[in-house]
One Martini backbone bead per residue (centre of mass of N, CA, C, O) as a GRO file, in nm:
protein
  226
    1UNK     BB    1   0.930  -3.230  -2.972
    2UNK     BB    2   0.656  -3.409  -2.992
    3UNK     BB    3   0.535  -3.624  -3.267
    4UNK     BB    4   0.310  -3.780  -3.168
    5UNK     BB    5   0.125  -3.506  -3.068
    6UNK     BB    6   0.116  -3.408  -3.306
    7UNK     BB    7  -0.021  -3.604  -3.452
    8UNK     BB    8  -0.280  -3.581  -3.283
    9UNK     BB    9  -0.381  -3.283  -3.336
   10UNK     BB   10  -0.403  -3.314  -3.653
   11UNK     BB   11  -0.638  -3.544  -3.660
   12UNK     BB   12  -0.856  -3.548  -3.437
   13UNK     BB   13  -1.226  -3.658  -3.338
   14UNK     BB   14  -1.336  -3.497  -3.066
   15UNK     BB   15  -1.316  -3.466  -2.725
   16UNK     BB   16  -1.086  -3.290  -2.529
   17UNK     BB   17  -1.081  -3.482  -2.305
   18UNK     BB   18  -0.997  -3.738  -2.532
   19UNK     BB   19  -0.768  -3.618  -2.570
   20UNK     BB   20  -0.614  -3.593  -2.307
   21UNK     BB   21  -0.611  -3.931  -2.273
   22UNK     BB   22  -0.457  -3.972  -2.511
   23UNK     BB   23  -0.218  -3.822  -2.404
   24UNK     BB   24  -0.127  -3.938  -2.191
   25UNK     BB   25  -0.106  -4.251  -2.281
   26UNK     BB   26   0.137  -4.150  -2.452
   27UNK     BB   27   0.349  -4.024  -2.311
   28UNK     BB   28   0.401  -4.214  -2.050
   29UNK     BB   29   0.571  -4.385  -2.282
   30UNK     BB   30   0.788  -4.166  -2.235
   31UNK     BB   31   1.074  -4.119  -2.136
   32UNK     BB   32   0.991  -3.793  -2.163
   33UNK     BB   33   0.687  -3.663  -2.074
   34UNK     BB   34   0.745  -3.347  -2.096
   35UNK     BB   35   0.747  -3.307  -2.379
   36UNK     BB   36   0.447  -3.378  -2.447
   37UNK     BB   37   0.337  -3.156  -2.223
   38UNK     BB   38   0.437  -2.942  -2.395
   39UNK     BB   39   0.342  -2.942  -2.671
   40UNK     BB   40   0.036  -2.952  -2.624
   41UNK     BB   41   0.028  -2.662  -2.437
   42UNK     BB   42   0.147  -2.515  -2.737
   43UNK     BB   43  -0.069  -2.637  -2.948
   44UNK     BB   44  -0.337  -2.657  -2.903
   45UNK     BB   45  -0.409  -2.386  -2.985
   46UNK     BB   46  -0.498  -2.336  -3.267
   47UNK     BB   47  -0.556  -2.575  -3.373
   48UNK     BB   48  -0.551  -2.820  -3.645
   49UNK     BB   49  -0.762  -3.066  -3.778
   50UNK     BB   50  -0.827  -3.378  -3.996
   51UNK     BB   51  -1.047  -3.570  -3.862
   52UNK     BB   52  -0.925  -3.889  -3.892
   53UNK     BB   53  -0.897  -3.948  -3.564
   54UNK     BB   54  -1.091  -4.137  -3.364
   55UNK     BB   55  -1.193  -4.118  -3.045
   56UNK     BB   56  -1.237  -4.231  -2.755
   57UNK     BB   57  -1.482  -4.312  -2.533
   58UNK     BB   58  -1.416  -4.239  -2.168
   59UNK     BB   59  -1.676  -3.993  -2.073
   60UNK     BB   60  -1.904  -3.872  -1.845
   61UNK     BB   61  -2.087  -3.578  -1.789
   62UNK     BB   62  -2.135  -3.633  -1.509
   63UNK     BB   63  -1.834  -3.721  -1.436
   64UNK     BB   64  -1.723  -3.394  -1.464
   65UNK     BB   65  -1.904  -3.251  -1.280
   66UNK     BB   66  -1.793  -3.403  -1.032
   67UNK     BB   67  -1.492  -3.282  -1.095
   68UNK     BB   68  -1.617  -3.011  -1.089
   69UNK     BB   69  -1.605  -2.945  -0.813
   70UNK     BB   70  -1.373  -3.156  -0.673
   71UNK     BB   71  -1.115  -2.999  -0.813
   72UNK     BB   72  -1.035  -2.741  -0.958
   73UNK     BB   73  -0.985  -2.550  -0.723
   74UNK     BB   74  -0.700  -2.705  -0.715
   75UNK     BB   75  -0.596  -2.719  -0.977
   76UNK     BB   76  -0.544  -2.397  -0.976
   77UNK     BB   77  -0.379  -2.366  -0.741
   78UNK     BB   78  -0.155  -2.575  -0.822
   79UNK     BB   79  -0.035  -2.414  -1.035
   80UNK     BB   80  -0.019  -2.122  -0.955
   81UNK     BB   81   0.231  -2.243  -0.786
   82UNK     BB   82   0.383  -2.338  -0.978
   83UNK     BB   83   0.385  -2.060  -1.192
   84UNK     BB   84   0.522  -1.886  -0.918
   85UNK     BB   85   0.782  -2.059  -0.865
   86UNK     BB   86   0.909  -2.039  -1.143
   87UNK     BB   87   0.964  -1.716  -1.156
   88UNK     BB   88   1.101  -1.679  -0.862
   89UNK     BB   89   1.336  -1.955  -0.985
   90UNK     BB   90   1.403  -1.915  -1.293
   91UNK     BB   91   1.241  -2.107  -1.470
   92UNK     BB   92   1.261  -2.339  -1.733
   93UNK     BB   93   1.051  -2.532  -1.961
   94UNK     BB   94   1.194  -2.815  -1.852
   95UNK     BB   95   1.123  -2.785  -1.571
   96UNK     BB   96   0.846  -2.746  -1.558
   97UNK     BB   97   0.706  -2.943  -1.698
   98UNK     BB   98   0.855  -3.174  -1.511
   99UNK     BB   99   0.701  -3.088  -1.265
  100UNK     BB  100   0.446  -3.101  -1.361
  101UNK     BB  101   0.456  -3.404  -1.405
  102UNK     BB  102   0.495  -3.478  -1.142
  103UNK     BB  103   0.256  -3.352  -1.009
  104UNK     BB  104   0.018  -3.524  -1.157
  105UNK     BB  105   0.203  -3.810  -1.118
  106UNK     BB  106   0.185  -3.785  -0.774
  107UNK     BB  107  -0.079  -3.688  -0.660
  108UNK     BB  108  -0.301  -3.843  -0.464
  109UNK     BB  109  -0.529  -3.698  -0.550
  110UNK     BB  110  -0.468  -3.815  -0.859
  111UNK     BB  111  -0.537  -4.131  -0.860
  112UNK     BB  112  -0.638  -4.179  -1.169
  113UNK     BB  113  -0.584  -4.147  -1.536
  114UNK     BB  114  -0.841  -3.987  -1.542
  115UNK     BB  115  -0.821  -3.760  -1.368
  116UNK     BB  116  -0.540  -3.678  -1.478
  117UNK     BB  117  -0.681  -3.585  -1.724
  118UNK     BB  118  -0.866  -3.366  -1.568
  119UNK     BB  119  -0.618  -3.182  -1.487
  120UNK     BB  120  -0.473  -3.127  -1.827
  121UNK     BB  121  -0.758  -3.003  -1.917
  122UNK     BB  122  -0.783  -2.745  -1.700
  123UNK     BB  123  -0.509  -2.641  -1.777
  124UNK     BB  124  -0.596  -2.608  -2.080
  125UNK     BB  125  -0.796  -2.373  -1.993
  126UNK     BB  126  -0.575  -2.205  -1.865
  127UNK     BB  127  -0.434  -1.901  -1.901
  128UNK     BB  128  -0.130  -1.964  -1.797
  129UNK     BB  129  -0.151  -2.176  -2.061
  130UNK     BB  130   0.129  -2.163  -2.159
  131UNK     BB  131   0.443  -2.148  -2.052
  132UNK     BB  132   0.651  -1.856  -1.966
  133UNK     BB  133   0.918  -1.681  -1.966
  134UNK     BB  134   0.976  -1.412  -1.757
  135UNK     BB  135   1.123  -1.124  -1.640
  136UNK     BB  136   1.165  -0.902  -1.405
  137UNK     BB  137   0.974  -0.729  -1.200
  138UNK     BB  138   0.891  -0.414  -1.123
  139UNK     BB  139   0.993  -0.285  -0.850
  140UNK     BB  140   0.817  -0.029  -0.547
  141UNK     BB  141   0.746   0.223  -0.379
  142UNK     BB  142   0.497   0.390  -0.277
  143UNK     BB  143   0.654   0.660  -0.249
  144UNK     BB  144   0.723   0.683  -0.577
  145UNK     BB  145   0.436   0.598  -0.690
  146UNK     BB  146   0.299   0.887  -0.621
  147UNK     BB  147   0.497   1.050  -0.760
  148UNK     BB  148   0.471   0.980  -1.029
  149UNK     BB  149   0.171   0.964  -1.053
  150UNK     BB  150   0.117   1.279  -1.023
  151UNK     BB  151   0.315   1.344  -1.269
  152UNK     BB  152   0.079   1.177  -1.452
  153UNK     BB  153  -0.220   1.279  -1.467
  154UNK     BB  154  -0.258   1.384  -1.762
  155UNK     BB  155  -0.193   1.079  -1.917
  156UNK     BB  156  -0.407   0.948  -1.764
  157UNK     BB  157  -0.672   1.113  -1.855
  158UNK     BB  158  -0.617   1.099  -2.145
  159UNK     BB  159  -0.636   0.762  -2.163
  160UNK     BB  160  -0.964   0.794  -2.056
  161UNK     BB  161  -1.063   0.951  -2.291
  162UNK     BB  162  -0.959   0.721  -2.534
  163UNK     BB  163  -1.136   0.471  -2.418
  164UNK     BB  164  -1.391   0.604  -2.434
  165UNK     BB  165  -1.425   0.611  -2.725
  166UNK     BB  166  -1.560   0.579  -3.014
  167UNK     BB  167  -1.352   0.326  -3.184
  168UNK     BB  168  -1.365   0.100  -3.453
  169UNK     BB  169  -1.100   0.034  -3.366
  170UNK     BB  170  -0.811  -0.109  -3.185
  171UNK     BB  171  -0.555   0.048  -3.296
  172UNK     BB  172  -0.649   0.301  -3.240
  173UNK     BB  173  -0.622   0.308  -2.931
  174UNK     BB  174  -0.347   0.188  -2.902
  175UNK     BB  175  -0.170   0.354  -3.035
  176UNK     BB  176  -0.268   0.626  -2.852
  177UNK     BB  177  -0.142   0.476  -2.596
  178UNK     BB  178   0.152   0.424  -2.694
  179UNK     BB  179   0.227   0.756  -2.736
  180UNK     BB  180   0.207   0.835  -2.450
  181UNK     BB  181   0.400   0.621  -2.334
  182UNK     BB  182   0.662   0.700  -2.498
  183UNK     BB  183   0.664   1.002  -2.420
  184UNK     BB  184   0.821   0.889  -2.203
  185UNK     BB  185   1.141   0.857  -2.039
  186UNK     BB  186   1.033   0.616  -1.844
  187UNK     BB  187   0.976   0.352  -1.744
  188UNK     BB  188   0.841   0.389  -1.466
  189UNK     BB  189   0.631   0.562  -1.594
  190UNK     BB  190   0.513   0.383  -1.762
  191UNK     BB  191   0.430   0.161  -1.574
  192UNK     BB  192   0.232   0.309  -1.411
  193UNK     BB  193   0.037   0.446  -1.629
  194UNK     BB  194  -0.032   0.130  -1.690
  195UNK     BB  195  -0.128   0.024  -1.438
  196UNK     BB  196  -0.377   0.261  -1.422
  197UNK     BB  197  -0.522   0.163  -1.659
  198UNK     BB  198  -0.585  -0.115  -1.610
  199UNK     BB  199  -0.731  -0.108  -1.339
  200UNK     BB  200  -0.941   0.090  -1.466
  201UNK     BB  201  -1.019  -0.106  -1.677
  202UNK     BB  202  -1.112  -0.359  -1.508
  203UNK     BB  203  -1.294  -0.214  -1.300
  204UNK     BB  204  -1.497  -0.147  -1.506
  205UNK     BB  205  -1.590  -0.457  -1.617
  206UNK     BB  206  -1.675  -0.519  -1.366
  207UNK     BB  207  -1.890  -0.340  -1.317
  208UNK     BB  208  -2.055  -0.391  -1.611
  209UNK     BB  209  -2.080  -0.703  -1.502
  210UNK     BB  210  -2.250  -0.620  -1.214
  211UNK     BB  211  -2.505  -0.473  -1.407
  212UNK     BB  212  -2.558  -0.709  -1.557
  213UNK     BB  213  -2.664  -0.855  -1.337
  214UNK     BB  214  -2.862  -0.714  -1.208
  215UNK     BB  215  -3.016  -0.629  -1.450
  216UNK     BB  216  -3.107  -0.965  -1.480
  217UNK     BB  217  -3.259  -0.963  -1.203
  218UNK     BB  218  -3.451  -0.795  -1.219
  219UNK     BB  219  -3.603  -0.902  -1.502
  220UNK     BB  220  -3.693  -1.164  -1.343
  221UNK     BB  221  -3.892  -1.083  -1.172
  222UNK     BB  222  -4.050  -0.960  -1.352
  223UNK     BB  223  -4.148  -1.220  -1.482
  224UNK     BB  224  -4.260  -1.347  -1.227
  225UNK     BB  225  -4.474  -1.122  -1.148
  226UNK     BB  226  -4.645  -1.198  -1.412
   0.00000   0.00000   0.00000
């Protein structure tokens, strides 16, 4: 853990761009600068600080407005391979940070260290970071996997009728599909209902969330045509 970002974290008082500026320019010049750039992103979240140290302004939001536009879709592809590298090559946190640091400051496209400074930033807008170590993830047949749907369309129905429910509390629901998935003997099934369940649930949020646009552009002509 670097001690020094630690100190900038807790005390800062400014804009994240401006956080995030201040970050590199502190890493740089340490000789290992991945362990700055892990402490960062393992605790920017939910970090507390006592805005005792101000940060100087370094960025127009002109300039932000035109670096997301120019670079962002970049930002997240770039990690996402990064995120994807390091799963399927078993790579430890001291690797990949490393790795990461090299992305970041070897990248042609990320010029110059305002640049450099809007990629970290970005990063760490993105739910990918900080990095996590995650186990082998099970893999399946299509055919073993129709197999388990089958034999458990009940505790599947029985789950979609309890996230239907208006329950008060978020524990009431979780407990029950908890009670649910735990009730089968074997990791397979569990994997598979959680599967379902989850698919169905994004599917719902999104349909939710499409018919929330929908009816927001009807509202919207309809003020027009008054």
């Amino acid at each position: 853990m670097s001690e020094k970002i630690v100190k900038i974290l807790n005390t800062y008082a400014g804009e994240d761009i401006d956080l995030c500026y201040t970050v590199l320019e502190t890493i740089k010049k340490d000789v290992n600068p991945e362990n700055g750039l892990q402490t960062f992103f393992e605790n920017i979240r939910g970090n507390k600080t006592d805005s005792s140290y101000v940060l100087e302004k370094n960025f127009q939001m002109e300039q932000l407005q035109q670096w997301d536009k120019l670079y962002s879709r970049y930002i997240n592809e770039f990690l996402l391979a990064m995120v994807s590298k390091a799963h399927m090559d078993g790579w430890n946190k001291q690797r990949f940070y490393s790795s990461l640091w090299n992305g970041i400051n070897n990248d042609l496209i990320f010029e110059n260290d305002k640049v450099k400074t809007f990629v970290i930033f970005k990063c760490a807008q993105n739910v990918l970071m900080p990095f996590f170590e995650i186990s082998q993830p099970l893999k399946m047949e299509n055919e073993r996997f129709i197999e388990i749907l089958n034999r458990n369309q009940e505790s599947i129905q029985k789950i979609q009728h309890i996230l239907a429910m208006n329950f008060t509390q978020k524990t009431e629901v979780s407990s029950l599909i908890l009670n649910e998935l735990l009730d089968k003997k074997t990791f397979e099934d569990q994997s598979v209902i959680l599967a379902i369940t989850l698919d169905n649930f994004v599917q719902s949020k999104m349909n939710m969330f499409a018919q929330a646009i929908s009816t927001g552009g009807v509202q919207l002509e309809q003020m027009k045509r008054q």
